[in-house]
N, C-alpha and C positions, 0 to 999 in steps of 0.2 A: 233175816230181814230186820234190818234195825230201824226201828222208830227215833225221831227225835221230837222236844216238844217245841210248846210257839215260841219261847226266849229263843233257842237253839236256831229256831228256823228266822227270824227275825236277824240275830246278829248273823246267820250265813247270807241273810238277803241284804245285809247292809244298814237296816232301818231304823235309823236311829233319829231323836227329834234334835231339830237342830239349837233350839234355845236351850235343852233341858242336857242335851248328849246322853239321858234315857234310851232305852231298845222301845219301839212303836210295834209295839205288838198287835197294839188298835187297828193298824193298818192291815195287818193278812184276817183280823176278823172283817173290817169293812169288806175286804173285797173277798170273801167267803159268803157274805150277802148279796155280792153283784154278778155273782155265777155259781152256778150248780155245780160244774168242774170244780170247783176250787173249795174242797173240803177237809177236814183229814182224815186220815184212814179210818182212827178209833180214835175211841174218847173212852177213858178208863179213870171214872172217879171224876165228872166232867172234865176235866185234864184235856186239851188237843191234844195228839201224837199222828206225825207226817212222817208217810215212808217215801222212799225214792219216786215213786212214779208222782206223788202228790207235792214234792220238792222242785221236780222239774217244772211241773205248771208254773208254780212259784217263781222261778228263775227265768222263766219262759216273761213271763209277765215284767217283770223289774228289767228287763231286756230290753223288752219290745216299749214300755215307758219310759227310763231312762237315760237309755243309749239312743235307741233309733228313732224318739221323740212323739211317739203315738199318744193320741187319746188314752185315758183309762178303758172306755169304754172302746175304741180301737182294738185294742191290745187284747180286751175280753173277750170278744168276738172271735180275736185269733184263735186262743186258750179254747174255748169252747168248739170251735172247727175242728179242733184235733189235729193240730199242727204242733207239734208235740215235742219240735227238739229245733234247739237254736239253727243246725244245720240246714233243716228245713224251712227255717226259716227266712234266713239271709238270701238266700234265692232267690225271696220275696221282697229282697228288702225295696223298704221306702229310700236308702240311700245307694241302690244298686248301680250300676255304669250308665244307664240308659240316663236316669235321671240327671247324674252328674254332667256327664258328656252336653245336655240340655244347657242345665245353671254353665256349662266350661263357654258353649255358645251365646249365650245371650250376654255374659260378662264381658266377651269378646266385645261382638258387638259396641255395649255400650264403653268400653277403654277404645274403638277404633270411634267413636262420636266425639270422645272429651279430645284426641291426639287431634283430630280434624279442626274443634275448635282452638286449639292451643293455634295448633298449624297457619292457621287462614286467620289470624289474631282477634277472631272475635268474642268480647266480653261481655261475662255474664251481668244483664240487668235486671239482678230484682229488687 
């Protein structure tokens, strides 16, 4: 089982501050504060050290935040469900076919409102 520490886990999770291009280490302590999941394994010499199962939360989280647009708090609630692997997760996703297919209709919709006005020549008065 290899450990790695917070710099390590930090530059695998991307987190870098955007003014400084410093590693936001600050950020996996924050949100080790905002869930009980989200710990590291051991602490040797106060030191963090994250094994695999504590790396996936980790990844699990910066997923469901960044790509698929969830609250912080969203996303921790996942993490703490025990929903535990991206696979499992996407299944759930917030941007799954149902939703799309929805935004694919109503887009419809309103491009067959704007053709009708173009169509029948009437202009917009605001």
């Amino acid at each position: 089982m290899k450990l790695i520490n917070i710099n390590e886990l930090a530059t695998l999770l991307n987190l870098y501050n955007n003014k400084t291009g410093k590693l936001s280490t600050y950020t996996i302590r924050y949100w080790e504060k905002l869930s009980s999941k989200l710990k590291p394994s051991s602490l040797i010499n106060g030191r963090r050290y994250y094994a695999e199962k504590e790396i996936k939360k980790f990844q699990l989280l910066v997923y469901l935040t960044k790509r698929q647009g969830l609250t912080l708090k969203s996303a921790i609630k996942i993490v703490n469900d025990k929903i535990n692997s991206l696979d499992e997760y996407k299944l759930l996703s917030v941007k799954d076919s149902s939703v799309r297919d929805t935004l694919f209709k109503k887009t419809q919709k309103i491009l067959l409102k704007i053709n009708n006005l173009k169509k029948n020549g009437k202009k917009n008065t605001y």
